[in-house]
Every structure is written in C-alpha cells, then in structure tokens.
C-alpha positions as CSV (number, residue, x, y, z in Angstrom):
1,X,-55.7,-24.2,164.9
2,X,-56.5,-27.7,166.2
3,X,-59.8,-27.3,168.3
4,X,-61.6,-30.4,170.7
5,X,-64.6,-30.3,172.5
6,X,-66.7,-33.0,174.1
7,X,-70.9,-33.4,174.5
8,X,-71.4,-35.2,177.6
9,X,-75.0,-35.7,179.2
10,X,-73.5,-35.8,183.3
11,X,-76.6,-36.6,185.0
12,X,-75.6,-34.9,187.8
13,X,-72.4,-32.8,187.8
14,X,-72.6,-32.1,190.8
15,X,-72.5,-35.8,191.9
16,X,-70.3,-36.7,189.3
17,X,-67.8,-34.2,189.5
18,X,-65.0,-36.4,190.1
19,X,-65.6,-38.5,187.0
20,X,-65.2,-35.4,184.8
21,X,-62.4,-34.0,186.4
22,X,-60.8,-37.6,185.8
23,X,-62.2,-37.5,182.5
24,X,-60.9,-34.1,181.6
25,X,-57.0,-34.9,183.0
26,X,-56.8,-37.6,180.7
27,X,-58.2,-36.1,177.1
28,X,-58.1,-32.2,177.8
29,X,-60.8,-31.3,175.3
30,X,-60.6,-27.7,174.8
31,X,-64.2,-27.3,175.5
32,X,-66.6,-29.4,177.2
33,X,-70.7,-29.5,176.6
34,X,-72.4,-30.4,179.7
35,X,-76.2,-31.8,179.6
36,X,-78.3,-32.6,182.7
37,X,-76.4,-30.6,185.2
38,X,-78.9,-30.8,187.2
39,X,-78.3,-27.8,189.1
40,X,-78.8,-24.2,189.6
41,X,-76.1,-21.2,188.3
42,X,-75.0,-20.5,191.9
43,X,-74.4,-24.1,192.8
44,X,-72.0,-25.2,189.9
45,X,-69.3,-26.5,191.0
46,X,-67.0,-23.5,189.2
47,X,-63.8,-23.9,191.4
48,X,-63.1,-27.2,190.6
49,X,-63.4,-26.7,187.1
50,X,-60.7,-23.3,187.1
51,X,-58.2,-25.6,189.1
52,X,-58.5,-27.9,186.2
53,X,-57.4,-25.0,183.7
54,X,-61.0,-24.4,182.4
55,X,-61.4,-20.5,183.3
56,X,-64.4,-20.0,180.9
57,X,-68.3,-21.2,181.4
58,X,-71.4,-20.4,180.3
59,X,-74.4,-21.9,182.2
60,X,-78.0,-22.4,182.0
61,X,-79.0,-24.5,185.2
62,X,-82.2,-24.9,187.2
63,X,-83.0,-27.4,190.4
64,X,-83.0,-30.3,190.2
65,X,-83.7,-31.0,186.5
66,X,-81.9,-30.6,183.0
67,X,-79.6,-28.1,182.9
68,X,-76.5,-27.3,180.2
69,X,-72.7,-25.6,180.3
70,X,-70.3,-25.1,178.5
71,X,-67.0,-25.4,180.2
72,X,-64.0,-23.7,178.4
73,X,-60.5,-23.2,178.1
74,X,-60.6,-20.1,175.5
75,X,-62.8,-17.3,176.2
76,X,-66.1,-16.8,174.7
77,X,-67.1,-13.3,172.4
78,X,-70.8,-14.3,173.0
79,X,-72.6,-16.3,174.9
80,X,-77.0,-16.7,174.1
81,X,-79.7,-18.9,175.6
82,X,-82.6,-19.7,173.6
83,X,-86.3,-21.2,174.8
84,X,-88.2,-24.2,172.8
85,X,-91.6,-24.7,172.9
86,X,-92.2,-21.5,175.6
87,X,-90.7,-23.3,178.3
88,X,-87.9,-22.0,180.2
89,X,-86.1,-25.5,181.0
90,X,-82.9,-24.8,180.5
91,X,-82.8,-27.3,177.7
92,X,-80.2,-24.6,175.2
93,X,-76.7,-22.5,175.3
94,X,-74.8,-21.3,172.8
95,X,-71.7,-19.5,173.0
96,X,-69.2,-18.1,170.0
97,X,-65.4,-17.9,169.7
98,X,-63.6,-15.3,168.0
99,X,-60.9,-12.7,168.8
100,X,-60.9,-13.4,172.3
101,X,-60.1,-17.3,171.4
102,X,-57.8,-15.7,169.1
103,X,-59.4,-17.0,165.9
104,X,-59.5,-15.8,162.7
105,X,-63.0,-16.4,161.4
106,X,-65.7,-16.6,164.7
107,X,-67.2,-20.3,165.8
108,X,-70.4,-20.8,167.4
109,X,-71.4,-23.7,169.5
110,X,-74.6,-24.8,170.6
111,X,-75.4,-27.1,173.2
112,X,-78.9,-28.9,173.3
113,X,-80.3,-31.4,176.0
114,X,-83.7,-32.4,174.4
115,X,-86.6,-33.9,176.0
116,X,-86.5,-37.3,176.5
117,X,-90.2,-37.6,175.3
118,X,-91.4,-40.4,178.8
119,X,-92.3,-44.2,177.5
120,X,-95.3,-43.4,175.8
121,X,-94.8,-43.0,172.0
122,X,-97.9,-41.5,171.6
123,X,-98.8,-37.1,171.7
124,X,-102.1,-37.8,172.5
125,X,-101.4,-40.1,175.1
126,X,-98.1,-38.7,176.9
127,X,-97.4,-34.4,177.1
128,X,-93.9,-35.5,177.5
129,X,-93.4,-37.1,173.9
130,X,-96.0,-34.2,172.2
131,X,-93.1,-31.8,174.0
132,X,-90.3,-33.9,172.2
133,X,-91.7,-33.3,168.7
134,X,-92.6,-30.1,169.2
135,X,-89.3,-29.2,170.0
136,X,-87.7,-31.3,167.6
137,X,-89.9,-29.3,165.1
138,X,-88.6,-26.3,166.4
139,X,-85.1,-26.6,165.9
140,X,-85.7,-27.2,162.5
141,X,-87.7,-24.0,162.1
142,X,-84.9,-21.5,164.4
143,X,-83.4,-19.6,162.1
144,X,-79.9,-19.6,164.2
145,X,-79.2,-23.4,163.4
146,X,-79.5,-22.7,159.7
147,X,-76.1,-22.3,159.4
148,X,-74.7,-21.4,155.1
149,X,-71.7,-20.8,153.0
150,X,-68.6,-19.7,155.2
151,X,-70.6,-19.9,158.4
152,X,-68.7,-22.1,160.9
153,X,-70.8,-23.6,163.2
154,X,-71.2,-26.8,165.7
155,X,-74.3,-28.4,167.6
156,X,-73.9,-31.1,170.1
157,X,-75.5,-32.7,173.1
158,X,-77.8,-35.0,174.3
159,X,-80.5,-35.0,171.3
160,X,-82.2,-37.7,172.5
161,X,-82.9,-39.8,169.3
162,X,-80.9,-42.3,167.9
163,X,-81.7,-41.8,164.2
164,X,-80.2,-44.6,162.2
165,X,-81.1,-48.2,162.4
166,X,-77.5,-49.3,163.6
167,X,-77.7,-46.7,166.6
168,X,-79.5,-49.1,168.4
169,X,-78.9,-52.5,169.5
170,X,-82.1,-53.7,167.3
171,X,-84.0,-51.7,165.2
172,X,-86.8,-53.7,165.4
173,X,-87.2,-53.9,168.9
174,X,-87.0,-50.8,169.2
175,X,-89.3,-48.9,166.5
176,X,-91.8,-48.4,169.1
177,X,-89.4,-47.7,172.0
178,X,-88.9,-43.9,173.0
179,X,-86.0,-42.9,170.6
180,X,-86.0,-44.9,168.1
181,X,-89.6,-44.3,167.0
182,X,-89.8,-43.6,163.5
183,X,-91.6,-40.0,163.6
184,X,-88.6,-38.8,166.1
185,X,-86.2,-40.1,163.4
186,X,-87.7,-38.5,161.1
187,X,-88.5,-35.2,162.5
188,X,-84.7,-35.2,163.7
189,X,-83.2,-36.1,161.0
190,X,-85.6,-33.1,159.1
191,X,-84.4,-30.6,161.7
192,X,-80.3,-31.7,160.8
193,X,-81.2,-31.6,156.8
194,X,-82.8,-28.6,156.7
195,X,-79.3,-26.8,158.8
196,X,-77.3,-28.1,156.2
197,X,-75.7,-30.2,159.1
198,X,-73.3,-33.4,159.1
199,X,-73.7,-35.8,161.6
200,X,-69.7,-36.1,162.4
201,X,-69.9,-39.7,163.8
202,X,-71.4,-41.1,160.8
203,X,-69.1,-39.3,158.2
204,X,-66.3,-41.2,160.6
205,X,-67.9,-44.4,160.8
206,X,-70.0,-46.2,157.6
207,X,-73.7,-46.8,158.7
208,X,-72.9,-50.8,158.2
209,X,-71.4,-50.5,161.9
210,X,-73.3,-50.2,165.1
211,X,-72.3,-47.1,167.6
212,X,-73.8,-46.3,170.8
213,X,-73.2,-43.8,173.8
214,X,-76.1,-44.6,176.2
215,X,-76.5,-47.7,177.8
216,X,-79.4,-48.1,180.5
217,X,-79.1,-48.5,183.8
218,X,-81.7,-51.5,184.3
219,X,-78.9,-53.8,182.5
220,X,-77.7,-56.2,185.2
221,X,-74.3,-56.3,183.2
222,X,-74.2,-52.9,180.2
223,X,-71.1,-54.7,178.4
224,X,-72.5,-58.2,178.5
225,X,-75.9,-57.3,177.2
226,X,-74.6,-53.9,175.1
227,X,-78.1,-53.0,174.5
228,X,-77.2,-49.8,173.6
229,X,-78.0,-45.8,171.7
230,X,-76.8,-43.4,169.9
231,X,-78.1,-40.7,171.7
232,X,-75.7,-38.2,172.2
233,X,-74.3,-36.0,168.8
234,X,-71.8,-33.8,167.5
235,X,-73.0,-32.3,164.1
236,X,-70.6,-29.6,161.8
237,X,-71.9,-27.1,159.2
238,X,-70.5,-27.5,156.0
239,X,-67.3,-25.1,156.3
240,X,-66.3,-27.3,159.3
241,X,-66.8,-30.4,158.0
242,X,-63.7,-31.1,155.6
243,X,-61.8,-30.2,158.9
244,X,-63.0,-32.9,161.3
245,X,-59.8,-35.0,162.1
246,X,-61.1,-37.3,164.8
247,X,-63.5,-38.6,166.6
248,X,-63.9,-40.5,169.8
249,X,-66.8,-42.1,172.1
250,X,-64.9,-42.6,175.9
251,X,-67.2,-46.3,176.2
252,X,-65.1,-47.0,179.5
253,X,-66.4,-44.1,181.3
254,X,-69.8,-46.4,181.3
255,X,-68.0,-48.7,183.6
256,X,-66.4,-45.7,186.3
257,X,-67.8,-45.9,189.7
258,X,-71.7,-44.6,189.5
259,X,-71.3,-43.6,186.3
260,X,-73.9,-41.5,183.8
261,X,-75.8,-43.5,181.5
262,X,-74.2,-41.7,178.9
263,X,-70.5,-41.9,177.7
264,X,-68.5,-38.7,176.4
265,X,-68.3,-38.2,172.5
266,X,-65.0,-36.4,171.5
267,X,-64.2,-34.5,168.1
268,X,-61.2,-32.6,166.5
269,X,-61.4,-30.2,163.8
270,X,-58.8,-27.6,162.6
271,X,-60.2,-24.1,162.7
C-alpha cells in the first residue's frame, strides 16, 4: 500500500487555514502532521478539514501556544500523548494504523513540535534553551521511539535543529545561532542514533547539497537572500526505510499570501 503524509509546522491553523486546504487539494497526502496549531481542542477548525475528505484527527492543542494534530484520511487503532520534561505543552501525539486503515502489519506515527530553545545558546543563561536540551535528551531516553527489528515506525515534525552543516545557509554563521549550535546537533542527532532512525531527506538527497524548510520572517526578500533551515523532519525506522519512494519540500508555499515560516515536507513509502 502506497502511504503519504506531510509534517508541517502551521503557525497558526487557524489563521492559515486556507493555505492548508489549498495545500491539501493539490498533493492529497494521506495524513497530515500539524505543529504550532496554536489552538485549543474545541477550537480546531474540524469541519473544514472533513469537507476536504480528512474524517480522522487526533489533537493536542492549548491557547494560544504550540499545539500538534494529526489530520487523517484512514482511521487510527490508537491514538497516545506523551509529556517531555513534566510540562504539559502540548509539544507530542502519536497515533497508530492498523486494521482499521486496513493494513497488514500496524504503523505508528509520532508527531513532535520541540522547543525552539529562545536566542540565547546558553542553559545557564536562558530556561528556554536548558528546556530544549532537556527535551532533546529525553527523546533519546523514551523508550517508545526506540523502535527494532520488524517495528514500523515514523517521527516527524518541527524538531527544531538543523543538524548537518548544509541545513543551514552557513554553518559558520550559524554555530552559535539557536539551531545550529553544536550541543543541539549533537544531542539530536544522539536522540535519532540511539532509535535506530533514518533521517529520510538525507538518504534522498547527498549531504554535499544544501536543503532548507524554514526561512525567517525578518528577510526583506526569503528567495533573494535564501538564508535558510532544515528544521522540520521526517525520520523512518529501519523496516520502513527500504520503502521510502519520494520525497518532497512544497518551497512555494513560503511565498503564499501570509505564509508560515515553515514549508511542508512530503514523503511516500509503500507499507
């Protein structure tokens, strides 16, 4: 079975709305990872999603900040929300696919926004980066994203790192910049060797060549400057990863009308 889904980091879905539904008419992923909803369970806009054939979402919203979905065309079996660093932030949703989805072996998907860490590289000087680490650390250490053997498993979303020096526009510049720092490289590149993971985009395009799916919103012009990250993931466990067909990053959507920072990231894999 031929099976798409797409990690997108909104910024608002509420106020973006009509870019995903715009986005999903024209790719019809079969599932679609949401981060930074920014928005309570109650408020998601669920309506417009059924219209657009996607009968099937889990949520894990609060006001105003974070927030992550996952917006489906095949039901789920099970759906689970996990807290990092005793913080109920809303930062973490997994669901699985099995019978239901009418699939032979089950699927689980997890979907991850991770703290953004501030501007500060520095835990003693900003809470916000210690939190980053501390999370990072943990998602090495949760047993549940150790997937082995036959275990078929996917984690995407807005991870927050760009880990390698060509996802960034210069790694130099940007070894003390929030992201690119080399402890949050490490400690995220730890958490996906220690799962067993592999980074999809990279087994799809050779490390020589620069890939990015954030650009900031200070740039007077994001394409003529393309200062851009790799921010946003889609990693397979090891039974998946011979099945990965294609892969995608939507770059356009940066220049829709009041766009996210972020741009969607796309993979296919037969299941």
């Amino acid at each position: 079975m031929r099976f798409s889904l797409t990690t997108w980091n909104i910024n608002s879905v509420r106020l973006r709305i009509d870019l995903v539904a715009k986005f999903l008419k024209s790719v019809r992923p079969d599932v679609l990872c949401l981060q930074e909803t920014k928005c309570i369970d109650d408020a998601f806009p669920l309506k417009r999603f059924k219209r657009l054939g996607y009968e099937h979402i889990a949520l894990n919203g609060q006001k105003g900040y974070h927030g992550v979905a996952v917006i489906s065309k095949l039901p789920f079996d099970n759906t689970d929300i996990r807290t990092f660093c005793d913080k109920i932030d809303s930062r973490h949703i997994s669901v699985s696919f099995g019978e239901k989805a009418q699939l032979a072996k089950p699927l689980v998907l997890h979907n991850f926004y991770v703290p953004a860490g501030g501007d500060i590289p520095d835990p003693a000087l900003n809470p916000k980066f210690e939190h980053k680490l501390q999370f990072l650390d943990e998602m090495k250490a949760c047993e549940p994203l150790h997937p082995r053997g036959d275990d078929r498993h996917i984690l995407v979303g807005d991870l927050n790192v760009a880990p390698h020096e060509n996802d960034v526009w210069s790694h130099k510049q940007l070894l003390k910049v929030v992201s690119h720092t080399p402890i949050e490289c490490e400690k995220l590149l730890a958490a996906q060797a220690h799962g067993e993971w592999f980074d999809v985009a990279r087994m799809r395009i050779p490390m020589s060549e620069k890939v990015y799916t954030w650009w900031s919103y200070r740039a007077a012009d994001w394409t003529l400057a393309d200062r851009g990250r790799r921010l946003d993931h889609i990693w397979v466990s090891r039974a998946l990863k011979d099945g990965v067909s294609d892969f995608r990053i939507t770059r356009d959507a940066r220049g829709w009308e009041r766009p996210s920072d972020h741009v969607p990231v796309t993979a296919t894999l037969e299941v």
